[in-house]
Each structure stands twice: as C-alpha cells, then as structure tokens.
Backbone as numpy.savetxt, mean C-alpha at the origin, in Angstrom:
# Nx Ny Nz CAx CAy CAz Cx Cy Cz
16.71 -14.80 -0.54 15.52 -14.82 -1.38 15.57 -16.05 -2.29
14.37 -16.88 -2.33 14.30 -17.73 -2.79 14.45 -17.26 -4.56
14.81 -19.12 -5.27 14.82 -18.33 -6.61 13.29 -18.19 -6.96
12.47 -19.00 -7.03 10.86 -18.48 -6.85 10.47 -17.08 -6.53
10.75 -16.54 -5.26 10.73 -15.04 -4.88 11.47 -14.41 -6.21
12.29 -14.59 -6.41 13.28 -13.82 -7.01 12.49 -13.77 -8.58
11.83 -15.02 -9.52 11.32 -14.39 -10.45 9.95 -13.86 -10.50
9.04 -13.84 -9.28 8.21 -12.86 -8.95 8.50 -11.38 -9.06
9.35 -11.05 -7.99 9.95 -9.88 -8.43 10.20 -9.46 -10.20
11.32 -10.54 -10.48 11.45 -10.07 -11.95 10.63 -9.60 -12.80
9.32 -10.44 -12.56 7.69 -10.48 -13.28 7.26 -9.50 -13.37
7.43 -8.42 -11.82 6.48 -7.58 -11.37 7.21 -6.60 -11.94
8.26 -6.40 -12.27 9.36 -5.36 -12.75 9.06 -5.32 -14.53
9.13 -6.91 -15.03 9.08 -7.06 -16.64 7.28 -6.75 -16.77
6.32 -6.62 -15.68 4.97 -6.36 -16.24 4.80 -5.17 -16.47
5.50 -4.01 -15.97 5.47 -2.68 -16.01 5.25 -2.05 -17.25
5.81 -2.80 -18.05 6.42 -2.61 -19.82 7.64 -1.64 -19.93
8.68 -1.39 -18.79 9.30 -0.71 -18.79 10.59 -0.78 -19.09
10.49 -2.81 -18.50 11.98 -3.53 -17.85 11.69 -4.73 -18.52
12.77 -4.74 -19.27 12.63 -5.80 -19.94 13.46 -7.04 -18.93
13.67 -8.24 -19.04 13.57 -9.43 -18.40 15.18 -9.25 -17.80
16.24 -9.42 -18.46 17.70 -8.71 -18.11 17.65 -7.43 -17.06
17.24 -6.37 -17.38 17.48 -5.12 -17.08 16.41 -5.39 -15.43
15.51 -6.69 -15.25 14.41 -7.26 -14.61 15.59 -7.59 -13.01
16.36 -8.90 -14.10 17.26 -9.46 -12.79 18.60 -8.28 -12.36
18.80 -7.57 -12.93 19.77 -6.27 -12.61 19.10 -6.14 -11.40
18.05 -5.44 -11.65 17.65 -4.22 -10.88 17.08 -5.48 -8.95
16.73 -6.13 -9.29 16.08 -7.57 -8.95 17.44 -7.76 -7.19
18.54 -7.08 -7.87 19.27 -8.01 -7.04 19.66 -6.89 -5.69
18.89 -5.36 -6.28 19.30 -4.66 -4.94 18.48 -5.06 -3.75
17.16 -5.70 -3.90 16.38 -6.06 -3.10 16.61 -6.99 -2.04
16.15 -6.77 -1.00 16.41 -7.96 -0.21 14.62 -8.58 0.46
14.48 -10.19 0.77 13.28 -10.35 0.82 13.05 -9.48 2.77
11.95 -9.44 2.72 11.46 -9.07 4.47 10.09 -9.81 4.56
10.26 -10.31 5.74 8.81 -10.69 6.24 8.87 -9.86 7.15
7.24 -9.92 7.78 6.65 -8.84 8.66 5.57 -9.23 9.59
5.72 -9.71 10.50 4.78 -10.51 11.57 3.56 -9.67 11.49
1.67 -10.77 11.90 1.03 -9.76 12.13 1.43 -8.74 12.78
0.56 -7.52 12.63 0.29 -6.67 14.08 1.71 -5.84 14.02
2.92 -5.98 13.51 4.12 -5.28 13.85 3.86 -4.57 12.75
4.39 -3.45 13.45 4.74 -1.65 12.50 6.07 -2.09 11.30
5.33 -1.76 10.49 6.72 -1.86 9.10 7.17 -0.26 9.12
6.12 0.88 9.70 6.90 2.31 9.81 6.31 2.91 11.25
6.99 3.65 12.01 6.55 3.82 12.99 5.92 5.39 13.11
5.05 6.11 13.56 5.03 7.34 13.00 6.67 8.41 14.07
6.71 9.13 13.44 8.07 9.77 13.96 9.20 9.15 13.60
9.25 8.32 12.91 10.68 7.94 12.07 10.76 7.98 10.91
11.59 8.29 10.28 12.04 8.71 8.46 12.03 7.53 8.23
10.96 7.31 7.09 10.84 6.24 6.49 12.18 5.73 5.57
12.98 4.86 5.89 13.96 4.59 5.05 14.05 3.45 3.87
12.56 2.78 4.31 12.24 1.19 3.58 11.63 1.34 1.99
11.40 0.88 1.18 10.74 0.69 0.27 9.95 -0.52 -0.25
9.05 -1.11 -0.12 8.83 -2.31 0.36 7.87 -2.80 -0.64
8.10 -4.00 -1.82 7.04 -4.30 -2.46 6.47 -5.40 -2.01
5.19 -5.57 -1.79 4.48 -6.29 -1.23 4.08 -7.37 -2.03
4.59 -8.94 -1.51 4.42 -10.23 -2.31 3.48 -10.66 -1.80
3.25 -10.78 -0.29 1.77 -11.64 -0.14 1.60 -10.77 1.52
0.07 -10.69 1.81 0.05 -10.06 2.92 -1.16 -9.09 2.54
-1.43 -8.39 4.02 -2.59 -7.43 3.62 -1.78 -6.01 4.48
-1.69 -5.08 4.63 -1.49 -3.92 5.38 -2.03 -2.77 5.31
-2.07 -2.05 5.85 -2.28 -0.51 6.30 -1.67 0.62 6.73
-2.29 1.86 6.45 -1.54 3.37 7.56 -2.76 3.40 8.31
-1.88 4.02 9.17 -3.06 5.01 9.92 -2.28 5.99 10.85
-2.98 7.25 10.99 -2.60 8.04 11.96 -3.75 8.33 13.17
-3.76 9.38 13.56 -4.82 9.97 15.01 -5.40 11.15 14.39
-6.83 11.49 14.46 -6.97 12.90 14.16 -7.05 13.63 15.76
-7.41 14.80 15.22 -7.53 15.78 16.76 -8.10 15.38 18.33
-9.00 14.76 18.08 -9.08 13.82 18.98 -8.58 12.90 19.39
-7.89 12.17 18.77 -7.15 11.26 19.50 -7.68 9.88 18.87
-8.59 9.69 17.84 -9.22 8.80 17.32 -8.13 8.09 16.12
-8.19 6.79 16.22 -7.35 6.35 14.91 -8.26 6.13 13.57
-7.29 7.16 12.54 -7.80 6.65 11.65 -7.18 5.61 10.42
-7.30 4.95 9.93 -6.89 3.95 8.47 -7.07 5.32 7.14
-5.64 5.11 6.85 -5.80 6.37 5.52 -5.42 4.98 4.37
-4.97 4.04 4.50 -4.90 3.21 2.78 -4.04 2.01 3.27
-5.12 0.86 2.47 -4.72 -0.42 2.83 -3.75 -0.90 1.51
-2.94 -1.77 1.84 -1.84 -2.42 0.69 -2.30 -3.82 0.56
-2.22 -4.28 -1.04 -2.32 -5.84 -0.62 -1.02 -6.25 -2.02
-1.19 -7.58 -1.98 -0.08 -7.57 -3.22 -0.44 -7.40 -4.64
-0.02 -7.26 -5.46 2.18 -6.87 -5.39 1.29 -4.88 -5.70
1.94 -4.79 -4.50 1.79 -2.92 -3.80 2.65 -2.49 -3.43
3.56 -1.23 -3.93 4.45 -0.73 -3.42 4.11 -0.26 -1.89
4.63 -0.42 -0.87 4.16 0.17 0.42 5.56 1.04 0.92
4.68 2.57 1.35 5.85 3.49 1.75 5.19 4.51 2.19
5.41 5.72 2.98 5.05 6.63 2.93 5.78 7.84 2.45
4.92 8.03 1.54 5.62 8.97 0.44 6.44 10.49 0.87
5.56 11.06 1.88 6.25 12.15 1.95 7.80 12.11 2.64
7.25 11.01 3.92 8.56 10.79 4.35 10.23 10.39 4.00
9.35 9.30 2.85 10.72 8.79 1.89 11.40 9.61 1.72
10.35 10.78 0.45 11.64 11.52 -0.47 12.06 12.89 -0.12
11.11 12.95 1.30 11.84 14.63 1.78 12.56 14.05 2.87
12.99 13.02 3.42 13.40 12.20 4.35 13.09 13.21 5.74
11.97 13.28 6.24 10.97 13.91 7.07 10.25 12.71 7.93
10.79 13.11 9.53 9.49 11.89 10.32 8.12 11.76 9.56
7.54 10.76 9.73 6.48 10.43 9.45 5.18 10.37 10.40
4.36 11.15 9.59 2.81 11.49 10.47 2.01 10.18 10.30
2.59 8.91 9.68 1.73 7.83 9.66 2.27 6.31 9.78
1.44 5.43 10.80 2.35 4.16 11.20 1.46 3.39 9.80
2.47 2.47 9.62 1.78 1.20 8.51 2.48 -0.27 9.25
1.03 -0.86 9.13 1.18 -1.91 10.10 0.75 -2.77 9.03
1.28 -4.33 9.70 1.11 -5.34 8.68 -0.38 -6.30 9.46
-1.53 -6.63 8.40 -2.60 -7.05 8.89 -2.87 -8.68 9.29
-1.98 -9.31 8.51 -1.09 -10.41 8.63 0.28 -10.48 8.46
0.26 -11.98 8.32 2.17 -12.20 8.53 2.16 -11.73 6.61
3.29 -10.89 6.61 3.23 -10.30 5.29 4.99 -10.76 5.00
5.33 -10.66 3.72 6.69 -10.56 2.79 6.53 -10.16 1.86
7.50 -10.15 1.50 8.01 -8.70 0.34 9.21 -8.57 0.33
9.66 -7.53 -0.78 11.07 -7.25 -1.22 11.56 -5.86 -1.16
12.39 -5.61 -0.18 12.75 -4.44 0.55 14.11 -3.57 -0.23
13.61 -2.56 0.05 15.09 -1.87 -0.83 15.27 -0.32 0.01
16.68 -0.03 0.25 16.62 0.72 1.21 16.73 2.24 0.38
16.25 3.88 0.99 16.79 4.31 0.22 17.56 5.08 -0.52
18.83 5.10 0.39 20.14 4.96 -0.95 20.16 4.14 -2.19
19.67 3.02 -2.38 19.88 2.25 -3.04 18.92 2.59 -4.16
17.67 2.84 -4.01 16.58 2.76 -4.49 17.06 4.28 -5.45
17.46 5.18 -4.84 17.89 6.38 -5.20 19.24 6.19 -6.65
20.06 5.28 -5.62 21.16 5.03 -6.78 20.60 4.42 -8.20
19.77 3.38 -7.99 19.53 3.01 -9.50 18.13 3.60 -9.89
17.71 4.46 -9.51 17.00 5.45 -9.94 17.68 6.28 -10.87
18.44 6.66 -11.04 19.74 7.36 -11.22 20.26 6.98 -12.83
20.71 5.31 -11.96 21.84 4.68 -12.62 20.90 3.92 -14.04
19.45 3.40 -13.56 18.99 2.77 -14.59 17.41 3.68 -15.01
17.70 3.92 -16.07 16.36 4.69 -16.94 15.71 4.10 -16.98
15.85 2.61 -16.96 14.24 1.61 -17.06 13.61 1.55 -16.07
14.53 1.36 -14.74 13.74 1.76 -13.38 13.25 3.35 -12.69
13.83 4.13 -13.83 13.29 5.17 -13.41 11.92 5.95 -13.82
11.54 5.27 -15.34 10.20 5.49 -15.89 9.40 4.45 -15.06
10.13 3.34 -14.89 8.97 2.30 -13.88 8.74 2.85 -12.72
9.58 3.78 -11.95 9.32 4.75 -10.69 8.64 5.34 -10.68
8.37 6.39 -12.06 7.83 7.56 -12.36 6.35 7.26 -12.18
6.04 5.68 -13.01 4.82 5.23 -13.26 3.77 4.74 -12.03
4.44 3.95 -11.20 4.07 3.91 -9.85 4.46 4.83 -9.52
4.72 6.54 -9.21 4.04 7.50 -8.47 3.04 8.17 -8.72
3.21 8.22 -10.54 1.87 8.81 -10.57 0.59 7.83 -10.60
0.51 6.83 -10.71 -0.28 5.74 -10.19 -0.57 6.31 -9.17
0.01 6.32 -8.04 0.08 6.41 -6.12 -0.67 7.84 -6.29
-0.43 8.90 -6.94 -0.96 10.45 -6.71 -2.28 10.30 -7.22
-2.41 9.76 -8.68 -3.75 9.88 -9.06 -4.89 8.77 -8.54
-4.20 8.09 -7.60 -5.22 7.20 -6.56 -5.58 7.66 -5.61
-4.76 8.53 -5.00 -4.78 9.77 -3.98 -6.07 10.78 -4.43
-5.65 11.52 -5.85 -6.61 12.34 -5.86 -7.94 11.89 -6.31
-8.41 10.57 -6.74 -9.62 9.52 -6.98 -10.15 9.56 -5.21
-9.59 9.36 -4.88 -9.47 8.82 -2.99 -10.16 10.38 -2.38
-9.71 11.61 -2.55 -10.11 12.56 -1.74 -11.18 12.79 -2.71
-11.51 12.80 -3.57 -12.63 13.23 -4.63 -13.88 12.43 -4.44
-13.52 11.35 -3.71 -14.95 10.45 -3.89 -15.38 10.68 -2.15
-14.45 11.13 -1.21 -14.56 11.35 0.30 -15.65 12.68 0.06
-15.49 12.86 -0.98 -16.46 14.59 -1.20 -18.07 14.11 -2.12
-17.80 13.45 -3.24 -18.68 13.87 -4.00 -19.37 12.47 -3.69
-18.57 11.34 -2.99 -19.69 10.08 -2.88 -20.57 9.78 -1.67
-21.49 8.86 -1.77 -22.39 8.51 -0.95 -20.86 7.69 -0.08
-21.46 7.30 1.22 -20.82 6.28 1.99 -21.00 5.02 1.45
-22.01 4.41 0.71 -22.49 3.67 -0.02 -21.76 3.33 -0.95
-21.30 4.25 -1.48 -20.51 4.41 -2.73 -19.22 4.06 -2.60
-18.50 4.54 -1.61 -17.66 4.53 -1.26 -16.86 2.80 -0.65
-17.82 2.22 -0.02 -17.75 0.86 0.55 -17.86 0.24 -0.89
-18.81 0.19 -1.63 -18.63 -0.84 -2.84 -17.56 -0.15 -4.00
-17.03 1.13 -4.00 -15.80 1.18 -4.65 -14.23 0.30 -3.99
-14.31 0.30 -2.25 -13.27 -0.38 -1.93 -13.71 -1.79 -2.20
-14.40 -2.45 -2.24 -15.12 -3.83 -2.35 -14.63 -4.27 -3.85
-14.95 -3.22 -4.98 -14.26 -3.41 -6.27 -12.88 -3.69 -6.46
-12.19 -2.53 -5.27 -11.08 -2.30 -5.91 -9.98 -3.01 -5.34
-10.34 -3.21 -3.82 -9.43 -4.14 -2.80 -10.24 -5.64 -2.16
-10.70 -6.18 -2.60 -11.89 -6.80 -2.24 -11.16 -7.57 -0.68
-10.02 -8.26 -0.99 -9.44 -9.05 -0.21 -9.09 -8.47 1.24
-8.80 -6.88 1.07 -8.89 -6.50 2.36 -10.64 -6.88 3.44
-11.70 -7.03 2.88 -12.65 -7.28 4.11 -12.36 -8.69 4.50
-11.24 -9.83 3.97 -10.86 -10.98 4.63 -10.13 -10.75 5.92
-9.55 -9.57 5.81 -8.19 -8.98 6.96 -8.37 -7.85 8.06
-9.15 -7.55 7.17 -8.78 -5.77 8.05 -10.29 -6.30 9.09
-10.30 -5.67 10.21 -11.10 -5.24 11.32 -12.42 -4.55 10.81
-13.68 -4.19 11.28 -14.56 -3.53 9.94 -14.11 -1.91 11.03
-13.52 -1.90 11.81 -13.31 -0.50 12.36 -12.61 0.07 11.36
-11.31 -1.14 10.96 -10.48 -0.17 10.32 -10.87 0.15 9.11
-11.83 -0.41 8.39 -12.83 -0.40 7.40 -13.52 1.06 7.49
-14.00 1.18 8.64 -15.02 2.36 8.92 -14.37 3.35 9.28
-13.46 3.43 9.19 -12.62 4.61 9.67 -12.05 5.03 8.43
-11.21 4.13 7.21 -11.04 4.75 5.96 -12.06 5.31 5.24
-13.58 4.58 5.22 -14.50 5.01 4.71 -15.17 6.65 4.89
-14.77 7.19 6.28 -14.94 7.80 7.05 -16.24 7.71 7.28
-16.59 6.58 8.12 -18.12 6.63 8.59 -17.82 5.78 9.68
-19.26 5.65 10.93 -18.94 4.54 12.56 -19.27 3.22 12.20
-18.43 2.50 12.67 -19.08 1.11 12.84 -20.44 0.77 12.15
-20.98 1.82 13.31 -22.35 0.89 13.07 -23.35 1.45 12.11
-22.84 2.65 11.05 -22.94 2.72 10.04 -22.73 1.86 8.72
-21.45 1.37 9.01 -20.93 0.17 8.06 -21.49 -0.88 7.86
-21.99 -1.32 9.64 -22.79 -2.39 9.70 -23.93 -2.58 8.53
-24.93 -1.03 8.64 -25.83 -0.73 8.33 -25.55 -0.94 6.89
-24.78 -0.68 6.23 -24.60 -0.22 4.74 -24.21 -1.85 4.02
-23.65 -2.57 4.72 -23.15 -4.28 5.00 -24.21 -4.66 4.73
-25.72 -4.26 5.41 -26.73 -5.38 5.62 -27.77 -5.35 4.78
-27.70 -3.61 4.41 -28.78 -3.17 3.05 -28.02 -3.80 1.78
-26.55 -4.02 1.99 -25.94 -4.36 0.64 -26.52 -5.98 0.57
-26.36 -6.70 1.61 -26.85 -8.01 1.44 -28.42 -8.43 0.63
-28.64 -7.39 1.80 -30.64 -7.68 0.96 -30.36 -7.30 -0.68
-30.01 -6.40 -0.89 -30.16 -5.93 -2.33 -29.46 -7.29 -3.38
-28.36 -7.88 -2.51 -28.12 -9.04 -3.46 -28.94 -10.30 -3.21
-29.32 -10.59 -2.24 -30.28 -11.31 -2.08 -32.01 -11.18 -2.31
C-alpha cells in the first residue's frame, strides 16, 4: 500500500470523529490494499464472506435471483463504502448474495479475524464499527420503507441524490432491478425526468 493509499485510509478512519490520527495509523496497518478487476465477484454467493473491504475508488454491487430465476441488484457501493455482506460476515453463514465489482475497483481489505481482534482490542475502532452498522441498518430500513410507501419516480431521483455516480457505471437493468421496476419503465421515468428539466 502506497503511502498516499495509506493516509486515505487514515482520513477515512480520523473523519469518523472516533479515531483520532495515531490510534488512525494503528488500526491503518491491519489492512491490506486489494484491487478488483471489472466484472469479477469480490463475494461469491455460497461462500462465507471472510473479506471486509473499504472501498477507495470503484463502483460495485449485490445481487441475488428471486424465485424465478431473475437477477436482482439489492445495493450499489461507491467510495469510501464499507462493502460486505453483513449477515454472512458476522454469523459466518454462506452467503445468499454475489457482489461484483462494476469497474476496476481498490480498496483496503481486512480479513475477519483481524477485524474481530481489534474490534476487541481498540475501543476507538469499535464505536467507529458500531457507527457504520448502524449507518448500514438504518439505510436498510430507509431502503425497504421507500420500496413501500414511494412512487418509482421517487425512488429513481432518491438514488440519483444519493449515489449519483452509480448511473456512470451500472447497466440501467441493474438500475431497474434495484428500483424494482422493467427496463422499459426506467426508460420511461428517464425521459419524463428529462422533459421536466428541460
């Protein structure tokens, strides 16, 4: 890891307000950097997620299959994003969801024993843990709440707010499939959005 990489990381650790700049390069050094070619699986579904992966530059995704056999996109990552799948991590349970990288992506990987040990070992990284999960849950429950109470409409210009950079990357399938609406719905909702700004 470059030293550049290396005080990114530190940054992203000392922005938390948790970790101060010392306690920054401690924790800094269990990491190791990973790149991640387009198109390759960073988790595969049916394997225990063992990675922990903060995302420096890159765009990614999950997705699984519903009953049919259809793929769907459940949540895109861009940087600096913790990327993992949660259930799998911490009940160390195969995983019902692949996360694929949308470009060539890097980041700073931590495996987890490790992640566990200074969880443990350092209290500053463990309120900074605490904080990014409940971050991750109450984005979750924002996420199923608006699948209910919003327009599809609504829904496309909340990801547009909130991830904008993913419509540079992602496919508009895989777009239309998190949204939970077809293609050529999206299209539709794409083209009324244009007129209205124009």
């Amino acid at each position: 890891m470059s030293d550049e990489d290396k005080k990114k990381l530190h940054l992203f650790f000392e922005q938390s307000g948790f970790i101060n700049a010392l306690k920054a390069r401690e924790i800094g050094e269990f990491f190791n950097q990973r790149k991640i070619d387009k198109n390759q699986l960073f988790l595969k579904e049916g394997q225990v997620n063992n990675e922990y992966l903060i995302l420096e530059e890159g765009c990614m995704r999950a997705y699984t299959y519903d009953v049919t056999g259809m793929e769907v996109t459940t949540a895109f990552y861009e940087a600096i994003e913790p990327v993992f799948e949660v259930a799998s991590y911490f009940n160390r349970t195969p995983s019902r969801e692949n996360i694929q990288a949308l470009t060539s992506c890097k980041g700073w990987s931590i495996s987890y024993e490790k992640l566990n040990y200074i969880f443990h070992a350092i209290p500053e990284f463990r309120e900074f843990g605490r904080s990014i999960l409940v971050k991750g849950f109450a984005g979750l429950k924002v996420r199923m709440l608006s699948m209910i109470t919003e327009t599809a409409e609504e829904r496309y210009t909340g990801l547009l707010t909130a991830k904008p950079g993913i419509f540079q990357y992602a496919p508009l399938k895989y777009i239309a499939s998190y949204l939970g609406v077809t293609d050529t719905s999206l299209s539709r909702i794409r083209k009324e959005r244009m007129k209205k700004i124009n």
